[in-house]
C-alpha positions in Angstrom: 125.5 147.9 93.2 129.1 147.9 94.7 128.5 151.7 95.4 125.1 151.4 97.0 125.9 148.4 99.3 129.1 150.5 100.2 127.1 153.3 101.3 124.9 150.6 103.0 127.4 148.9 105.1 129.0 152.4 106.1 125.2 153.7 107.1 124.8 150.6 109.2 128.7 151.5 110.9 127.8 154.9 111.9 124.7 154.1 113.3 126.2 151.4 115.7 128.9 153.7 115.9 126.7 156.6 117.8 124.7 154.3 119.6 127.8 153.1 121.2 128.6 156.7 122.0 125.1 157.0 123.4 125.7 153.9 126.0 129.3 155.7 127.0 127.3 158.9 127.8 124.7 157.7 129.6 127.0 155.9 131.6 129.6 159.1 132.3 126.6 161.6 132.9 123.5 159.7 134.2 120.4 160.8 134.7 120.5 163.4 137.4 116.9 164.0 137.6 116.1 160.5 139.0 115.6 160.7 143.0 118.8 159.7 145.5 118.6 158.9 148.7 121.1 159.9 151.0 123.1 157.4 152.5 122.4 155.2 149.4 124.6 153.2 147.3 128.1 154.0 146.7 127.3 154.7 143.2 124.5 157.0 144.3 124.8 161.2 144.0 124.0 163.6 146.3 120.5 165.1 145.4 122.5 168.9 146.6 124.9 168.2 143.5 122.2 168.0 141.1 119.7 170.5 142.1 117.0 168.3 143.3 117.1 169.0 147.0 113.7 167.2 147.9 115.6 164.1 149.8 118.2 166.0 151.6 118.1 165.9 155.1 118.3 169.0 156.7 118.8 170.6 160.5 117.6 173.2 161.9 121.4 174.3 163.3 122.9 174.1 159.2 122.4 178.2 159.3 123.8 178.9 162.6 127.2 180.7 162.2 130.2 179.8 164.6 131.4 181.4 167.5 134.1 184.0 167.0 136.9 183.5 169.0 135.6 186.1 171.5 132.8 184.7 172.6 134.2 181.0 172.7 136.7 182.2 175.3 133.6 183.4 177.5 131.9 180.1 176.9 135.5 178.4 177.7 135.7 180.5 180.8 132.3 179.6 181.9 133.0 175.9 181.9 136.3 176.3 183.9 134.7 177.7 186.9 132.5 174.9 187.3 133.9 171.8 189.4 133.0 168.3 187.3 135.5 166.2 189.6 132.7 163.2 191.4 132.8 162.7 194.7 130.6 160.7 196.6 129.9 161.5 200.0 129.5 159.2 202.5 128.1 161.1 205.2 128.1 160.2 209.1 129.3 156.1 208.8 128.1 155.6 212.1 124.6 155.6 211.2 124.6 153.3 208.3 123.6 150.0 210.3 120.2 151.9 211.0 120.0 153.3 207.7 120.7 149.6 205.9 118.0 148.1 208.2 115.5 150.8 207.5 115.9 150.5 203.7 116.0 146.1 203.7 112.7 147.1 205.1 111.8 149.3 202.2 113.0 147.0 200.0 111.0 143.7 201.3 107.7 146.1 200.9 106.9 146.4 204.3 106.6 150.3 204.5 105.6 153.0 201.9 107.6 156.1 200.7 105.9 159.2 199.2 106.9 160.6 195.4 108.3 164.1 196.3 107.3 165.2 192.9 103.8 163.7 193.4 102.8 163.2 197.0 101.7 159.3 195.7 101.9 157.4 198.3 102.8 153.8 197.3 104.8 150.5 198.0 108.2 149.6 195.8 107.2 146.2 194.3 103.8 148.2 193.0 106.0 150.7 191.2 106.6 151.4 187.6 109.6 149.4 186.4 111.2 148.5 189.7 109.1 144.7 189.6 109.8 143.0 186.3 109.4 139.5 188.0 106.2 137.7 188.6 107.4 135.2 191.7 107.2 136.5 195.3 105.5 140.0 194.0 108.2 140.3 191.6 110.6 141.0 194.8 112.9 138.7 192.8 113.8 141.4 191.0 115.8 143.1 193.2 118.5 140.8 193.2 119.8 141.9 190.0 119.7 146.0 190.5 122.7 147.8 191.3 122.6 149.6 194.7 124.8 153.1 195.5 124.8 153.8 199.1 126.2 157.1 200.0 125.0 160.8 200.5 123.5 161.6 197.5 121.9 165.1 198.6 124.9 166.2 200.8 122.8 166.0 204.1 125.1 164.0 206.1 123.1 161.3 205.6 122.6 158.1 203.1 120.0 157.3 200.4 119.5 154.4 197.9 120.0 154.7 194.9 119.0 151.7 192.7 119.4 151.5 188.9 119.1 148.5 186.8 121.4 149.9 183.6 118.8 149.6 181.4 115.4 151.3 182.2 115.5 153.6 185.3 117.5 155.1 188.3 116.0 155.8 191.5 117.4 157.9 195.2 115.1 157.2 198.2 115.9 159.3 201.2 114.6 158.2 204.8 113.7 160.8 207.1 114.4 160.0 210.5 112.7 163.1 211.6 109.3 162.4 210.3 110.1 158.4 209.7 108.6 157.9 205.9 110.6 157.3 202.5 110.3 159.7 200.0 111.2 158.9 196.7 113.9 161.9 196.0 114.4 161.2 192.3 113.1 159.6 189.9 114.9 159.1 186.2 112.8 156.9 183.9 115.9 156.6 181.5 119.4 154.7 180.7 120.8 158.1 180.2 121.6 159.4 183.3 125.1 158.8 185.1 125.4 159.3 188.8 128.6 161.5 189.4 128.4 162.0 193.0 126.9 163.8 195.4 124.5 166.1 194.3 125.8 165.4 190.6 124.5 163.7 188.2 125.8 163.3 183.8 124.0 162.5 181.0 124.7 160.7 177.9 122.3 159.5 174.7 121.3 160.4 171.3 124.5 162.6 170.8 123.8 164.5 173.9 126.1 165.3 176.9 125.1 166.8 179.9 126.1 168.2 183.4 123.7 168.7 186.3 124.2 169.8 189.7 121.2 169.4 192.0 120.0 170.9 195.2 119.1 169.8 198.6 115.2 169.4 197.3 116.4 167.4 194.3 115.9 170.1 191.5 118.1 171.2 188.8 120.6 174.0 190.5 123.0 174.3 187.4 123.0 172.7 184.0 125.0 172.6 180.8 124.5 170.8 177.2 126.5 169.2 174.4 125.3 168.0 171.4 126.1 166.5 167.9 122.3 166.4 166.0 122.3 164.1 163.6 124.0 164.8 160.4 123.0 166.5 157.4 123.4 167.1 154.1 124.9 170.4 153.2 122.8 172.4 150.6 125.8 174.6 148.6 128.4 171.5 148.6 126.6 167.8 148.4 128.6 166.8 151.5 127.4 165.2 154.8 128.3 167.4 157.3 127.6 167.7 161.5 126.6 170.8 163.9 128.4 171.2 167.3 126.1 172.7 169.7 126.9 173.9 173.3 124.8 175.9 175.8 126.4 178.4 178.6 126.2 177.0 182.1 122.5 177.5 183.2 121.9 178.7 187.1 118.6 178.1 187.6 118.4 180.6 190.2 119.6 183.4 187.8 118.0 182.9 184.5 114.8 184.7 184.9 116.9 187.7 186.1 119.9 186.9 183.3 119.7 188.1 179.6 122.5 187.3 177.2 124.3 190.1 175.6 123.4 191.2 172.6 126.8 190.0 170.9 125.8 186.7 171.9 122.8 186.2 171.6 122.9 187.6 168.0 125.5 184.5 167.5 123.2 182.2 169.4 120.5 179.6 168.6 117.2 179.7 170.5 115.9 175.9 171.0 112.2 176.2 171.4 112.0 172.7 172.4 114.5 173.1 175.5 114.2 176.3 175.9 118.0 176.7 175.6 120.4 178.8 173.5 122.7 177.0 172.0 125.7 178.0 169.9 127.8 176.5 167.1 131.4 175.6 167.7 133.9 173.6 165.4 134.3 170.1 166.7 137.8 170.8 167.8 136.1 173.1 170.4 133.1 171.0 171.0 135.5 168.3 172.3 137.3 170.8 174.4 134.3 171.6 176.3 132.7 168.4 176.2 135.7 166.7 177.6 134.6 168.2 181.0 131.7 165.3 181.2 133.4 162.9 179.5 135.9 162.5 182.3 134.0 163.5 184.9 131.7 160.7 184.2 135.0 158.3 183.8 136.2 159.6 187.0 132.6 158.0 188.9 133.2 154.9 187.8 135.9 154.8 189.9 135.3 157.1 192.6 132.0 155.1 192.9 133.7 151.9 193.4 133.1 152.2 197.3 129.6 153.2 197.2 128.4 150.8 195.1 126.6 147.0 196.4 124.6 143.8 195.3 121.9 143.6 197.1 123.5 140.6 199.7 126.6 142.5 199.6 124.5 145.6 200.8 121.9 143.8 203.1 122.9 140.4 203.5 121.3 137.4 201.9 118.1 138.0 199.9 115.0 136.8 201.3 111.3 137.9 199.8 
């Protein structure tokens, strides 16, 4: 009996013994074929580590290659002959009394301006987001917009530019010669950053841009920078981030302009801008960006002269 309850006793030992083992196991190597989320808990792994790739998120830039050092100088080179310093133009000083007085006009709804991109003819306080108030038309409103008042399309002479820093920037030109308003440009968006004349910046979503305009208002030069959001690399489990940059883009030259093989064999085609775009570390990405970062630091206070309340524009506000 001694023998038999010996035997027992150690049975009942090793069997606590390996399911104690068991627990340690399960807790050193879990179960790898459950779904993760990326971005989870800190205790969570990487769905790349294990195989099971059907949560990673992806981009469409992960297989782009870098730049070689070759063509990173030309995109380098490209960016140094463009000039990103603001300026804002205040054109001839002598006619701003009648400019102010034929804009307080404009403003107070008592003549129309013309969309140049739409021939609509139509009064402010009727349009889009520029009336958010309800009392007196909603002219109340434009008390609290920021007005620039300089020469914003380098004719000599001044537009308004009103933005309210959170939905919308508008320029509306006068033109003396044929006395109507025309509504010059029109950004439905936070985004954009007025860097003087003819210039305008861009910032949102990772994005960084550079625009110069011409006398009509349309794009004359553009460039892009861009972080996409992150993503999960396939090979290594690690979050990881693209650095995308396009070449200057002269409007008047790209039909006639093909990249070179070399580079366009290293390039990205975005079908959804209809840009090329190429990878660059982030050490070069911030090179180049840098350009619009400080140009757009530089217009806040090159600006500071050209920018007005409404009473400090056009005297005390009365709908």
């Amino acid at each position: 009996m001694k023998i038999k309850n010996t035997i027992t006793i150690l049975s009942i030992v090793i069997i606590g013994s390996l399911i104690i083992i068991l627990q340690l196991d399960l807790e050193l190597n879990p179960d790898y074929s459950k779904e993760y989320t990326v971005g989870g808990t800190e205790n969570s792994v990487s769905p790349a580590a294990t195989g099971n790739t059907e949560n990673l998120m992806i981009s469409k830039y992960e297989n782009v290659e870098y730049v070689d050092e070759e063509i990173f100088f030309i995109i380098k080179d490209a960016y140094s002959k463009i000039n990103f310093n603001a300026c804002f133009s205040q054109g001839d000083i002598t006619k701003y009394d009648f400019y102010k007085e034929k804009f307080r006009r404009f403003l107070k709804g008592e003549v129309p301006f013309t969309s140049k991109n739409t021939d609509e003819i139509c009064y402010i306080y009727d349009y889009d987001y520029i009336c958010t108030d309800i009392s007196n038309n909603g002219m109340e409103s434009f008390k609290n917009y920021t007005y620039y008042f300089f020469d914003a399309n380098g004719d000599g002479k001044p537009e308004l530019c009103i933005k309210d820093n959170a939905r919308f920037t508008y320029i509306v030109k006068y033109d003396e010669n044929q006395n109507r308003f025309i509504l010059w440009q029109d950004y439905k968006t936070p985004k954009i950053y007025l860097l003087g004349t003819k210039k305008l910046g861009y910032v949102g979503d990772g994005k960084y841009g550079f625009i110069e305009i011409d006398d009509e208002g349309n794009y004359d030069l553009s460039l892009w920078c861009k972080v996409p959001d992150g993503y999960t690399n396939s090979k290594t489990g690690r979050d990881e981030y693209c650095f995308m940059v396009t070449l200057p883009q002269y409007e008047w030259e790209i039909e006639n302009k093909e990249l070179p093989t070399h580079m366009k064999d290293n390039a990205f085609w975005d079908d959804n801008e209809n840009l090329y775009y190429f990878r660059v570390t982030e050490q070069q990405f911030y090179e180049l960006e840098g350009n619009i970062s400080k140009a757009i630091d530089l217009a806040e206070e090159e600006c500071k002269e050209v920018v007005f309340t409404y009473e400090e524009l056009f005297g005390k506000f009365n709908p």
